[in-house]
C-alpha positions in Angstrom: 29.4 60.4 -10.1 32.0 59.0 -7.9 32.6 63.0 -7.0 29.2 63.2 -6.0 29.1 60.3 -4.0 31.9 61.2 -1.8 30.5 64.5 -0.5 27.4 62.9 -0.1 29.1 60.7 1.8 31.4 63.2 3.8 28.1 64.8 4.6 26.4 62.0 5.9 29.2 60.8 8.0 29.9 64.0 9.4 26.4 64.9 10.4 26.2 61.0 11.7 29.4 62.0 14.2 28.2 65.4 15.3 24.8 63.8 16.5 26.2 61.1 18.2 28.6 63.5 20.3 26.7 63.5 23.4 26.4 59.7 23.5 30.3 59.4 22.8 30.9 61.5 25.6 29.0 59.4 28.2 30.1 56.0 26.5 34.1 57.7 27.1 32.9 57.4 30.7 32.6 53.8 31.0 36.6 51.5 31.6 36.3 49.9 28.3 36.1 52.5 26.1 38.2 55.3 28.2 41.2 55.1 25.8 39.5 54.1 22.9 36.3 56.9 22.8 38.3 59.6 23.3 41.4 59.0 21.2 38.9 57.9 18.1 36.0 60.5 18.0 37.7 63.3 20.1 41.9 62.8 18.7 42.6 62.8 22.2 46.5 61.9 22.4 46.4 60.8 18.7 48.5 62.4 16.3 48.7 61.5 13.1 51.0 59.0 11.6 54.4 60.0 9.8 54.1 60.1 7.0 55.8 57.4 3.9 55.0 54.5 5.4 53.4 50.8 4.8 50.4 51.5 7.3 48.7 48.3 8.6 45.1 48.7 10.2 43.0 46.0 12.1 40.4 46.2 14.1 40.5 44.2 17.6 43.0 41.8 19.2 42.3 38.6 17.0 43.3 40.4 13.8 45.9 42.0 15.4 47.5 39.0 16.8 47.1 37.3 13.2 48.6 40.3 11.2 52.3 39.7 12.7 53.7 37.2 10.5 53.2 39.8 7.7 54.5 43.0 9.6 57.7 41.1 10.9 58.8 41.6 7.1 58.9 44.7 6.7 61.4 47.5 8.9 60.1 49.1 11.7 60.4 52.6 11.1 58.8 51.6 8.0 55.6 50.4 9.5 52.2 52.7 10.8 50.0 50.7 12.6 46.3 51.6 13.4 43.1 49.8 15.9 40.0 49.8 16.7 39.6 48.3 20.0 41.6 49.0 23.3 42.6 45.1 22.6 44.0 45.4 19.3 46.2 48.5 20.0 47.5 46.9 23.3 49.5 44.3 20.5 49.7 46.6 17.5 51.8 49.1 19.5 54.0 46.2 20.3 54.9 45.9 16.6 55.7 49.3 16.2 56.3 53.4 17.9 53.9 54.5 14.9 50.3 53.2 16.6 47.3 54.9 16.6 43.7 54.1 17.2 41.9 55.1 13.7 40.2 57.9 13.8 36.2 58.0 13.0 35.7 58.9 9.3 34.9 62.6 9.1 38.1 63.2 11.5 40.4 61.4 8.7 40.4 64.5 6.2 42.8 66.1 8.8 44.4 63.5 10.1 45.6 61.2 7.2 48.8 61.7 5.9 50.8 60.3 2.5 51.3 56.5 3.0 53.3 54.2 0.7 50.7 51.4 1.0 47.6 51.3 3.6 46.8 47.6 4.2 43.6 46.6 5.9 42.2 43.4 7.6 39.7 41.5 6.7 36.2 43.4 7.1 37.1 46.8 8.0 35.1 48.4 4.9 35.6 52.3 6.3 35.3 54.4 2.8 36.6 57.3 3.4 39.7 55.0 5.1 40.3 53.8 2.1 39.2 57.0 -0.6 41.9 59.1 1.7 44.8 57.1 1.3 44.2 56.6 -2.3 43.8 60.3 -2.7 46.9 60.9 -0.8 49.2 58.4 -3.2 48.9 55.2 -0.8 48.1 51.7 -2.9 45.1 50.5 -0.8 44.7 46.7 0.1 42.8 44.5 1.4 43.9 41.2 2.8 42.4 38.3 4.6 38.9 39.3 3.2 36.1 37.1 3.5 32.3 36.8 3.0 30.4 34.3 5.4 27.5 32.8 4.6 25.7 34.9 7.1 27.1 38.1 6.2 27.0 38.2 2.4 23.5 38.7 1.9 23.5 41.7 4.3 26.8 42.7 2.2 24.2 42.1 -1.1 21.6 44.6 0.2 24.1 46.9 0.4 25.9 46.7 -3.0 25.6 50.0 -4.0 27.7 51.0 -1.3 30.4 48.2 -1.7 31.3 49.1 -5.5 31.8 52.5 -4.3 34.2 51.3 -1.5 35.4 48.5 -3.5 36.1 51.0 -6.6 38.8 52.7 -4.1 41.0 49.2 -3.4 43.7 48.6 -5.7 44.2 45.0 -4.5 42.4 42.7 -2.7 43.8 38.9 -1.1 40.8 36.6 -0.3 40.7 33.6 1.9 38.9 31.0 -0.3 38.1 31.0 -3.7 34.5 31.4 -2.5 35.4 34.8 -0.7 36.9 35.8 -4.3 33.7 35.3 -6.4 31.4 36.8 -3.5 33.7 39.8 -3.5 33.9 40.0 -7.4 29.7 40.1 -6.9 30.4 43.6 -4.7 32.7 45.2 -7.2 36.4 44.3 -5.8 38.7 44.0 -8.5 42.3 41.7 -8.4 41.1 39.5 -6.6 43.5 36.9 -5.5 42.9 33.8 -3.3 46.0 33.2 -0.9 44.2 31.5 2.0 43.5 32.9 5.4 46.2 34.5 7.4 45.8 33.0 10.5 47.4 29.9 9.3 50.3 31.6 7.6 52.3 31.6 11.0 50.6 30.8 14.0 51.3 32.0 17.2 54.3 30.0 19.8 54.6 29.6 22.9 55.5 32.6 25.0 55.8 31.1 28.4 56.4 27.5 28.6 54.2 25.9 31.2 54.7 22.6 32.9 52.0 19.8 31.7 50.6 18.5 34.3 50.3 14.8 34.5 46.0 14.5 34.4 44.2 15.6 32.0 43.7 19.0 30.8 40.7 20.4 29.5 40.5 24.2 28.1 37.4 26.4 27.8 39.0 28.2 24.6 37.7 32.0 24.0 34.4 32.2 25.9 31.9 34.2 25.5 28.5 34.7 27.6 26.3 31.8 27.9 29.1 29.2 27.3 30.8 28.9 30.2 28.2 27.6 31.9 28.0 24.8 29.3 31.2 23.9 29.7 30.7 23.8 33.7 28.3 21.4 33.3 30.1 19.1 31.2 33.1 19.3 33.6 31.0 18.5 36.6 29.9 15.1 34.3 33.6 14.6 33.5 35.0 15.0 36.9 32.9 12.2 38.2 34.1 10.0 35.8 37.8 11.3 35.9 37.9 13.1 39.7 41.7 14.3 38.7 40.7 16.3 35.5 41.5 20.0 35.8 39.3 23.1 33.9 41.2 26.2 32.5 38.7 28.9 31.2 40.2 31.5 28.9 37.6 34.4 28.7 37.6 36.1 25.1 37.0 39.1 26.4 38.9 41.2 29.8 35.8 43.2 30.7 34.4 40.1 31.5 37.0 38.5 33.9 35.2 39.2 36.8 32.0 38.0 36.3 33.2 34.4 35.0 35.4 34.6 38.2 31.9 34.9 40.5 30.2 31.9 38.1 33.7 29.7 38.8 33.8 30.4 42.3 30.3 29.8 43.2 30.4 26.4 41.2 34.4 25.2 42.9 32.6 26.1 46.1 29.4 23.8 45.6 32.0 20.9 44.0 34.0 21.8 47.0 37.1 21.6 44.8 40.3 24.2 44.2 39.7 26.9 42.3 42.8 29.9 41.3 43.2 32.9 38.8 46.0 32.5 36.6 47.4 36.0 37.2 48.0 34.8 41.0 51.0 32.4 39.6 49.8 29.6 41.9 51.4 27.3 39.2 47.8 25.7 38.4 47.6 23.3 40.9 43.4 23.8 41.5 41.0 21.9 39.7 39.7 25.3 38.2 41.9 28.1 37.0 40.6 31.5 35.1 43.0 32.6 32.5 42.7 36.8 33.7 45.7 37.7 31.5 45.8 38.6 27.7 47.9 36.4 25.3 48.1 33.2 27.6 46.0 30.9 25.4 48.5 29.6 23.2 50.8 28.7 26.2 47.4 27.2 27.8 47.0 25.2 24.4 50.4 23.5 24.6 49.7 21.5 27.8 45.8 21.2 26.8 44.7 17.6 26.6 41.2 18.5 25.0 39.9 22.2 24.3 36.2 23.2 23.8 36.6 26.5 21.7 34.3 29.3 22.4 32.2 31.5 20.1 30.4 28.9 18.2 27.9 27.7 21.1 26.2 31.0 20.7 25.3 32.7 17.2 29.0 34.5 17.4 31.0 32.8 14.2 33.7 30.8 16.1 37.1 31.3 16.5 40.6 30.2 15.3 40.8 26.6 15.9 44.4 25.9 14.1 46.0 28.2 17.6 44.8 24.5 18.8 45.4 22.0 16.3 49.2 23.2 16.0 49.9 21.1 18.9 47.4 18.3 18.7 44.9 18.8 21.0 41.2 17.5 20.6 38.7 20.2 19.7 35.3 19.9 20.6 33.5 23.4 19.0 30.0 24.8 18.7 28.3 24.6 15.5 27.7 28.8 14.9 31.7 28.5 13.4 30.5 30.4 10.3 33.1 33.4 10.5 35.9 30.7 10.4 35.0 28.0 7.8 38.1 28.2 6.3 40.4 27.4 9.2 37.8 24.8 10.2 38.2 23.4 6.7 42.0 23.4 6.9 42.1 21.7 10.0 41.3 17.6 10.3 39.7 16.2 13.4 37.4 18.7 15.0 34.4 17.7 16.3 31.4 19.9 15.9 28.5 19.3 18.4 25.0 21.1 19.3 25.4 23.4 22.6 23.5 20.0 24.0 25.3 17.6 23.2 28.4 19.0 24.6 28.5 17.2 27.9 27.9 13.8 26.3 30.9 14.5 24.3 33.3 15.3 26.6 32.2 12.2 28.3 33.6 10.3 25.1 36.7 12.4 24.7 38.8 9.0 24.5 36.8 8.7 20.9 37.9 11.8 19.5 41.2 12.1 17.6 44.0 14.8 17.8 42.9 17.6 15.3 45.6 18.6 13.0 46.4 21.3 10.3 46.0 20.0 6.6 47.4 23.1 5.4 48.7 26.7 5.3 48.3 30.2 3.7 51.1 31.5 1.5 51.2 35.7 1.9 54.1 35.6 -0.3 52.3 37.7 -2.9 51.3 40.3 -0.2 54.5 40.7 0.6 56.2 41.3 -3.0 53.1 43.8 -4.0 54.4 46.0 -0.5 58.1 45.5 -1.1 57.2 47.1 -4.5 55.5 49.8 -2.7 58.9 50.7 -1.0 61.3 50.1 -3.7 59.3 52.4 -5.9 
């Protein structure tokens, strides 16, 4: 059965990629996906990994980011490293020579060599990713994993699929013990509950900035249709406290420039200072735009109060403990549902309607410093893998 399965599978992935071919080809075209598009559907100046190796694979810059404190563990020539997004590569590659944006399924039979251990992030359920590297002698794991509340009916619907995917992971670490029985429901097998990554070693400061000596307020991982939220509950606050600066901190670089036009056009009708980041004006306007990747933990550190993106619109929220680390207030969205744990570990965050936003950033003085309650322990990830490499 499980034979059958995977060449009905091969089949319908491969007939999936051979149709969409044209499409790729124009999408290649566009600056986002110029690396990305070609290197994924088309092998363009992607090898294959050596071989014998513990080979970590995310998907974008968030997971990325998070997945550090495990591969600093582990040798370098040991490690083969693997993306989706342009993003996530950008910092994978700085962990390691042996980086590579994955491949698209049907192009895996070819390209996947013998690993010691393939470890994946969170929701990257590829099957073939994971049948391959079995087949090839890799132990497959999955760490981080997680079901939302939003997701895990979709995931229902599709349990026939999941048991088959689920039926080629040897081990799997969940984030809450709630991830662990919704995962059990799909089919995974050792299951074991060692809390979310992301608070297993947060990210320092890179670049330490100088705080200045009014208050601070950071627009935390935007995303479209926020920022002007947050505008207008600056305009409130900067009546009530004219030296207050803004720092916006996009989510995403393709969108730099058009947040730039929307802060422009509202510093010119304030008639206040406005800077990009990357200019190194030392943030002396009242508005700067955080244009640079892997800033916003610096930003955090002189941050007075920061309104964290991605859960003012349906999106799922983002990791508020990159915040709480350092004691900042946190003002967030309520559509946090991707990051309920983290939210759950961390004390003092206030969640607010996309309406109510202004009014509470008018009574910031209320709100107390958040704080982490606790942290992950990836100690057992990292004995399974040094198995893996003693063996």
């Amino acid at each position: 059965m499980e034979g059958l399965f995977f060449l009905l599978y091969s089949v319908a992935t491969a007939f999936a990629y051979v149709i969409s071919l044209p499409f790729l080809a124009i999408f290649s075209l566009k600056a986002k996906y110029k690396d990305s598009i070609p290197a994924r559907f088309f092998l363009r100046h992607n090898s294959p990994l050596k071989e014998n190796g513990i080979w970590f694979h995310v998907c974008s810059f968030g997971e990325a980011k998070a997945i550090a404190s495990l591969v600093e563990k582990f040798p370098k020539e040991k490690l083969r490293m693997s993306a989706i997004t342009h993003t996530g590569f950008e910092v994978i590659r700085t962990y390691a020579s042996q980086s590579r944006y994955l491949p698209f399924e049907p192009l895996l039979f070819g390209w996947i060599k013998p690993q010691r251990a393939l470890v994946v992030m969170e929701a990257e359920f590829w099957y073939l990713l994971f049948a391959l590297a079995k087949k090839r002698g890799a132990k497959t794991i999955l760490i981080n994993a997680r079901m939302s509340d939003r997701s895990f009916p979709k995931y229902l619907k599709m349990a026939w699929l999941y048991r088959h995917i689920f039926k080629q992971i040897d081990e799997v670490y969940a984030q809450s013990r709630l991830d662990k029985e919704r995962l059990e429901q799909l089919g995974a097998k050792n299951v074991r509950v060692t809390g979310n990554i992301k608070l297993a070693s947060l990210p320092s400061v890179q670049h330490k900035l100088e705080k200045p000596s009014h208050m601070v307020v950071c627009a935390a991982s935007t995303h479209e249709g926020e920022e002007g939220l947050v505008l207008e509950a600056y305009r409130a606050l900067k009546k009530e406290e004219p030296e207050a600066m803004l720092i916006v901190v996009p989510r995403h670089p393709e969108r730099f420039e058009s947040v730039e036009k929307m802060l422009q056009a509202f510093s010119h009708e304030m008639d206040i200072a406005y800077e990009r980041y990357s200019q190194n004006l030392g943030m002396k306007s009242d508005v700067v735009l955080v244009d640079v990747l892997g800033a916003l933990v610096d930003i955090y550190a002189i941050s007075d109060l920061v309104i964290l993106g991605g859960a003012f619109e349906p999106i799922g929220g983002h990791n508020a403990a990159e915040a709480a680390q350092f004691g900042c207030k946190i003002i967030s969205g309520e559509h946090y549902f991707n990051q309920k744990d983290i939210f759950e570990a961390c004390e003092g965050i206030a969640v607010v309607e996309a309406s109510n936003l202004t009014k509470r950033v008018l009574q910031h003085h209320m709100l107390k410093p958040a704080r982490i309650k606790y942290q992950a322990d990836i100690t057992p990830i990292i004995e399974s893998l040094q198995d893996v490499l003693s063996d």
